[in-house]
Phi, psi and omega in degrees: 000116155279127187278132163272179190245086190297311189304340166231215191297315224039012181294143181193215191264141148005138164231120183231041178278178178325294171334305184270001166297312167300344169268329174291333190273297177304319207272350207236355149276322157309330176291316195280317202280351165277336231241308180310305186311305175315314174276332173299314175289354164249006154302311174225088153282008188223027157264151217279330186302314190269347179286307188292331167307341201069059171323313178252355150268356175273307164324281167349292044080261173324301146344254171355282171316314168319261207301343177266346182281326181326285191295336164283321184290350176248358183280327181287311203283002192240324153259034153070050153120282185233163181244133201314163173335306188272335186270322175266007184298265192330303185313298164297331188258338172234312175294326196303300186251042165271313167300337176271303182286334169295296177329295222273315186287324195308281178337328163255035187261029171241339176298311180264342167293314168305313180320280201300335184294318183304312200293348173269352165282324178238134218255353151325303200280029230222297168265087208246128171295131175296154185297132172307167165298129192274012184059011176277169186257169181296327183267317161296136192334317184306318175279343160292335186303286203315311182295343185283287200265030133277358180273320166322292168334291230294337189275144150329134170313312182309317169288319175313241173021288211293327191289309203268312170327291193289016173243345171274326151348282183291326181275341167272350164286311177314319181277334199266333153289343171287309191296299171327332238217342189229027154264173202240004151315322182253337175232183161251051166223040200259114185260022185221198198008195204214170186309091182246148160359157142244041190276321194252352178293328210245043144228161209085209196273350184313301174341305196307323175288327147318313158311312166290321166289345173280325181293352188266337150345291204246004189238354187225321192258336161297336193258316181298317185292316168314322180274349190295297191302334197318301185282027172245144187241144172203133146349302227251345171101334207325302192275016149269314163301321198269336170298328197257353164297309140353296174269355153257007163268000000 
């Protein structure tokens, strides 16, 4: 039996007790048996049922998540418990909900894919005349707006979605690098808290943006595709798969 050490690091030697065997064994037949499912579905990927998911980013996406569920299943037997300090900083505040926010985009390709059919149904919404000239000169705010929101107009749902992930992305790397950087928990150069255990690393507000980008992941932008999708039917089962992805994720 191994005792962990909550007050420090735990790095130490292999723990190759029942436990951590049973966690090496489950992750590594879990493994295999998603990454065929991953190559058969990207073998047909050029099929029409499968193609309209949008195939490599739902791979992408699954992958990520994969691999970090991988690596908890492996933290007990291969560093004894935990991983330092600074590696689980990162993991939660960035790989974490990179994996999460790729999933969550994957996730409205039942939404847009519904979008372009209405627009081809109703064939108004389908052509739309660009806006006249507002009679503003080239240097005024009004004429960058205008010019803004044809540009807007102009992108695909798909791309707007793929666009607000990727600025929640960014806004969580830019904050989870501020924090990282003026705390003094991870480095020494650091202008706020003080040196601590790393038992105590993993506590306090460093914390708090990992908290939040997970909950808005998943508690807010989850919930919100669910209430969008609710009147949709589809043949193929789709908006039953996308509730229960949803709802494990």
């Amino acid at each position: 039996m191994v005792y962990l050490n909550p007050g420090r690091s735990n790095l130490g030697p292999e723990n190759l007790d029942g436990y951590g065997i049973s966690y090496i064994v489950f992750g590594v037949v879990y493994s295999i048996i998603l990454y065929a499912a991953c190559v058969y579905l990207w073998l047909q990927r050029h099929h029409p049922v499968v193609k309209m998911r949008k195939v490599g980013l739902m791979l992408l996406s699954v992958l990520v998540i994969h691999v970090f569920c991988f690596l908890v299943l492996s933290v007990y037997t291969t560093i004894n418990g935990s991983w330092p300090c600074s590696v689980e900083y990162w993991a939660m505040n960035l790989y974490l909900p990179i994996g999460i926010g790729l999933w969550q985009a994957q996730n409205q390709q039942l939404l847009i894919v519904s979008r372009q059919q209405t627009q081809l149904i109703v064939s108004h919404a389908t052509y739309k005349p660009l806006l006249p000239s507002h009679g503003h000169g080239v240097s005024s705010p009004r004429y960058w707006l205008w010019r803004f929101k044809l540009w807007y107009r102009s992108i695909s749902t798909q791309g707007k979605y793929e666009g607000f992930v990727l600025i929640g992305i960014i806004i969580q790397f830019t904050v989870s690098m501020v924090v990282y950087n003026i705390s003094r928990k991870f480095n020494g150069y650091g202008v706020v808290s003080h040196h601590t255990s790393p038992a105590m690393c993993r506590r306090g507000w460093e914390w708090i943006p990992s908290v939040v980008w997970q909950f808005l992941w998943n508690y807010f932008f989850g919930p919100y595709l669910l209430w969008k999708i609710r009147m949709i039917r589809d043949i193929y089962h789709w908006r039953l798969q996308t509730i229960i992805a949803v709802v494990a994720g």
